[in-house]
FISERO-691056 format. One record per residue: residue in one letter; x, y, z of N, C-alpha, C, O in turn. Coordinates in nm, 3 decimals, decimal comma. Layout:
BEGIN
   resn      n_xx      n_yy      n_zz     ca_xx     ca_yy     ca_zz      c_xx      c_yy      c_zz      o_xx      o_yy      o_zz
      A         X         Y         Z         X         Y         Z         X         Y         Z         X         Y         Z
...
***
This chain:
BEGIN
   resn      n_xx      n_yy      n_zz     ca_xx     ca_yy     ca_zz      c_xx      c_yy      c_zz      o_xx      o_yy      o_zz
      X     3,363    -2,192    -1,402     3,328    -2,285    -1,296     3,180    -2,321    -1,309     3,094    -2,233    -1,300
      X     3,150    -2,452    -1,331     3,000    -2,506    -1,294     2,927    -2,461    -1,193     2,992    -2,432    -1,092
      X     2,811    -2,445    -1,189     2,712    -2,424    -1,079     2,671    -2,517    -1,020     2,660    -2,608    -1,103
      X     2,628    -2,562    -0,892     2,545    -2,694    -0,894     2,386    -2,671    -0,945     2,350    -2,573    -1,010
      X     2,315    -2,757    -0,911     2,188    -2,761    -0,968     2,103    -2,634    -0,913     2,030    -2,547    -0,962
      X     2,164    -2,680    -0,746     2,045    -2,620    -0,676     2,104    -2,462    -0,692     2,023    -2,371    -0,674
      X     2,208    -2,437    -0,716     2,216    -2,297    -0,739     2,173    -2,230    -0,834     2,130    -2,116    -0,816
      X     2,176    -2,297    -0,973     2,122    -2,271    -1,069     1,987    -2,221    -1,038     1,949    -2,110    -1,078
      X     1,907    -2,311    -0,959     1,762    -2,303    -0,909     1,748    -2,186    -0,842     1,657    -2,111    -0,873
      X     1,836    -2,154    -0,742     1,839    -1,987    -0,674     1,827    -1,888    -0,781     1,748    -1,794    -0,770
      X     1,902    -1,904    -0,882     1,983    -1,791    -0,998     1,833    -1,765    -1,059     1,790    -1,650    -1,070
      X     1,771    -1,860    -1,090     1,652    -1,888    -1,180     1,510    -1,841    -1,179     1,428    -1,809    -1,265
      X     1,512    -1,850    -1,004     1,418    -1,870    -0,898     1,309    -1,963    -0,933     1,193    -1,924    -0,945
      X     1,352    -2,110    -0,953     1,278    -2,213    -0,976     1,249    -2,315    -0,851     1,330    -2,407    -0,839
      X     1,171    -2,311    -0,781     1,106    -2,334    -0,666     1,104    -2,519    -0,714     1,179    -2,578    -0,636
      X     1,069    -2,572    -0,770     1,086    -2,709    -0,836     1,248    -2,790    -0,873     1,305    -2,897    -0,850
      X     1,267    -2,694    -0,924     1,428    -2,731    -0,931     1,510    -2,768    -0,816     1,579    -2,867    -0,795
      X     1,482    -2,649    -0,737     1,529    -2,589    -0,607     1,498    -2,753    -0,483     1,566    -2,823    -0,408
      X     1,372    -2,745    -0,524     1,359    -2,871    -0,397     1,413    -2,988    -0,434     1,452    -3,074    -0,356
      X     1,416    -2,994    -0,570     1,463    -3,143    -0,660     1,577    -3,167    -0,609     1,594    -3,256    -0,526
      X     1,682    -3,079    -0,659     1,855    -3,049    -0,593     1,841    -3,044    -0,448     1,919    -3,122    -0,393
      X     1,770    -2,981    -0,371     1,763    -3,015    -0,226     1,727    -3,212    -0,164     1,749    -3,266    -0,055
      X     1,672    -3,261    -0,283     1,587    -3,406    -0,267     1,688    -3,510    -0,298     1,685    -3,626    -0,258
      X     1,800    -3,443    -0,393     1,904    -3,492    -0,410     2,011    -3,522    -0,356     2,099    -3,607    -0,374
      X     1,986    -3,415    -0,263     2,145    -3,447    -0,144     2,203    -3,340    -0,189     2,313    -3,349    -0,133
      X     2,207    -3,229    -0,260     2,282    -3,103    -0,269     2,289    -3,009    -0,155     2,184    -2,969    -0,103
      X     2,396    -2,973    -0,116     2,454    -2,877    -0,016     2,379    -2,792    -0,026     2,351    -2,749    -0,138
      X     2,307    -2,725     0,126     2,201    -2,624     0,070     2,309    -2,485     0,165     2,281    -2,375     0,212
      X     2,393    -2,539     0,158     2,512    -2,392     0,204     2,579    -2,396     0,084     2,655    -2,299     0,091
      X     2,607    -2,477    -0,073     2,721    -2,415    -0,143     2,704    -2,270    -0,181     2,602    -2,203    -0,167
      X     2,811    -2,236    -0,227     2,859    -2,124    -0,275     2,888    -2,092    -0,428     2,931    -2,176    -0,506
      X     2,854    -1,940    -0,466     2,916    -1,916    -0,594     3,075    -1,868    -0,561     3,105    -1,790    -0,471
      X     3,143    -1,913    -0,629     3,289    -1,818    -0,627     3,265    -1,687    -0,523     3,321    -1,679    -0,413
      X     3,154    -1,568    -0,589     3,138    -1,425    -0,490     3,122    -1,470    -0,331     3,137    -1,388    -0,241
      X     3,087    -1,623    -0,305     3,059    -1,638    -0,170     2,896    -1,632    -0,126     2,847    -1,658    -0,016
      X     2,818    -1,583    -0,267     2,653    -1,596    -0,229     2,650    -1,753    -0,225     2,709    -1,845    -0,282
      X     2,538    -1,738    -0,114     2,493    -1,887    -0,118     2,334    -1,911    -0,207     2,284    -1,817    -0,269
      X     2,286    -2,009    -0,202     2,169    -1,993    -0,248     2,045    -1,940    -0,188     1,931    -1,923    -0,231
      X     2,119    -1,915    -0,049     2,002    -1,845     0,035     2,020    -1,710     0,031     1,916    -1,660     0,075
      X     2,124    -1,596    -0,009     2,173    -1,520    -0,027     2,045    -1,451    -0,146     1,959    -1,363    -0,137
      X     2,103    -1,567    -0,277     2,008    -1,520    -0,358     1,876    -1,559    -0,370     1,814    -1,526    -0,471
      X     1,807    -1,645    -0,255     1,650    -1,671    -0,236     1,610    -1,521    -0,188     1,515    -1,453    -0,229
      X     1,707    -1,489    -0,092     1,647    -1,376     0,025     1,659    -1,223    -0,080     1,566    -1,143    -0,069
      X     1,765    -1,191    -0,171     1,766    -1,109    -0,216     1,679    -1,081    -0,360     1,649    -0,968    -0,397
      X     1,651    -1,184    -0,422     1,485    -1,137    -0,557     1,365    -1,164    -0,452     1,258    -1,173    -0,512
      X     1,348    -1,184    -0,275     1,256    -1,175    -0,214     1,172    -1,317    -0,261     1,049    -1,306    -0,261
      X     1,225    -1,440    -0,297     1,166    -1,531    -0,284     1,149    -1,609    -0,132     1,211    -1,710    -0,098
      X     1,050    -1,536    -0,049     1,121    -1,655     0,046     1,019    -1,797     0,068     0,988    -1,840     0,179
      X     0,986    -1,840    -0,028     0,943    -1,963    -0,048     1,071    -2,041    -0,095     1,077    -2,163    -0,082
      X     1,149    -1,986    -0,136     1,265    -2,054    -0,128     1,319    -2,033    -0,040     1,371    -2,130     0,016
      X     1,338    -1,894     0,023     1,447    -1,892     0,116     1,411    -2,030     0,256     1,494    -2,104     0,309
      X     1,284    -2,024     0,278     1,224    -2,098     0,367     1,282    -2,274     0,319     1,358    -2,341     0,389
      X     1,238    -2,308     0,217     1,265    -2,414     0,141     1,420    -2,447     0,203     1,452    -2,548     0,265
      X     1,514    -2,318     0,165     1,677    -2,377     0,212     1,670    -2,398     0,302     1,673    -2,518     0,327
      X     1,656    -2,306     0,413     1,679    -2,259     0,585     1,618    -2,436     0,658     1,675    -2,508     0,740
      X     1,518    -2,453     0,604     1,449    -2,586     0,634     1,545    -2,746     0,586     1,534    -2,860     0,632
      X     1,614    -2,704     0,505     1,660    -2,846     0,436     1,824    -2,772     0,526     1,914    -2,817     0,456
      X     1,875    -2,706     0,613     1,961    -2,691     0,676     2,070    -2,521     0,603     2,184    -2,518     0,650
      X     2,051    -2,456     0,549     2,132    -2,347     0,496     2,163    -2,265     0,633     2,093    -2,245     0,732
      X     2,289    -2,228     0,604     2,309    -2,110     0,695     2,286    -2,027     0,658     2,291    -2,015     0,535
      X     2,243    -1,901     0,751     2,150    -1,757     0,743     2,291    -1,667     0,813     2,288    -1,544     0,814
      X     2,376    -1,723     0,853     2,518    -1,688     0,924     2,603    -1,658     0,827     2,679    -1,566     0,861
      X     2,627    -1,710     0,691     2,721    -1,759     0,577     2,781    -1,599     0,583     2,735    -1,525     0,670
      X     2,860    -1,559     0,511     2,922    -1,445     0,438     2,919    -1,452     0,330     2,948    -1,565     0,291
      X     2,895    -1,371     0,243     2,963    -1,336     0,134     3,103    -1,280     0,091     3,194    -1,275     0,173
      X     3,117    -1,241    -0,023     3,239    -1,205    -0,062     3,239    -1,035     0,005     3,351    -0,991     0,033
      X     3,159    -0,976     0,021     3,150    -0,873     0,079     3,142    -0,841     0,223     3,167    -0,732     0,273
      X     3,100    -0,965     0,292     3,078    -0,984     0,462     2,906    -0,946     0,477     2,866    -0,856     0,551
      X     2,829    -1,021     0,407     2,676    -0,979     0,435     2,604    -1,119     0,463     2,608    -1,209     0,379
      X     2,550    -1,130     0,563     2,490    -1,263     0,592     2,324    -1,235     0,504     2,274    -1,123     0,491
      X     2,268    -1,351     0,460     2,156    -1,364     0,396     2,040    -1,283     0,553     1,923    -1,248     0,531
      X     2,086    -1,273     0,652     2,014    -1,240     0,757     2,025    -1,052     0,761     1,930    -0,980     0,792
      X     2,162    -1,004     0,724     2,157    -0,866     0,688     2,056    -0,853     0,525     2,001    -0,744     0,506
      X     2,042    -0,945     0,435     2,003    -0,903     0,309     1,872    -0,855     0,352     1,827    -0,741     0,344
      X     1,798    -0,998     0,415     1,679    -1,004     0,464     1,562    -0,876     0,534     1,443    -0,843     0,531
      X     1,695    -0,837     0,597     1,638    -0,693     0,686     1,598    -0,581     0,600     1,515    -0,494     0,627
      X     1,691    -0,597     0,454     1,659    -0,461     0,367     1,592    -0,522     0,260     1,572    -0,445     0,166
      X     1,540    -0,671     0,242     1,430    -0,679     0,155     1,297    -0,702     0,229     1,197    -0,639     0,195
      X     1,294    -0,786     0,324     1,154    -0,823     0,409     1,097    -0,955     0,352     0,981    -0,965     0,312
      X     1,190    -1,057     0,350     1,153    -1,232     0,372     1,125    -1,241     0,463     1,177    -1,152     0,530
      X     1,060    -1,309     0,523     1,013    -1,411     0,610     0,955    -1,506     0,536     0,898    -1,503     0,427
      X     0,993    -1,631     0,652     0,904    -1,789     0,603     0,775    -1,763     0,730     0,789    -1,728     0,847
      X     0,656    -1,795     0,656     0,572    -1,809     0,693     0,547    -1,926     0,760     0,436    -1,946     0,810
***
C-alpha cells in the first residue's frame, strides 16, 4: 500500500515535506494500515514541531491506533508540547 506524502514526511521527520503535503490539501488525520496517524508518529520520535504543524492544520490527538493509543496517551510518555 502507498503512503501519502505527508506521511512519508512523519516517517522521515521532514518538517518541509510535512507542511508542503499539509499546503496541498492532504488529510492531516490519514492513516497507516497499523492505524498511526501522522501525528502518532510526530508525537512519538518527539518532533513536536511537527506534531504542532498537524494539530494546527486540523489532526486529531483523539485518533486510535491499531493498538487503542491516542497520539495524546503517546505524548504523556514522550513530553511534546507545541510551544
Amino acid at each position: 500500500m502507498d503512503k501519502s506524502a505527508l506521511l512519508n514526511a512523519a516517517l522521515s521527520d521532514d518538517r518541509l515535506a510535512l507542511r508542503l503535503a499539509l499546503g496541498a490539501g492532504e488529510d492531516p488525520c490519514s492513516q497507516l494500515p497499523s492505524g498511526r496517524t501522522a501525528l502518532h508518529l510526530a508525537v512519538a520520535s518527539g518532533r513536536s514541531d511537527l506534531a504542532c504543524d498537524l494539530l494546527f492544520a486540523g489532526a486529531d490527538a483523539f485518533a486510535l491506533d491499531g493498538l487503542g493509543r491516542s497520539s495524546i496517551e503517546l505524548e504523556r510518555r514522550v513530553g511534546t508540547r507545541c510551544g
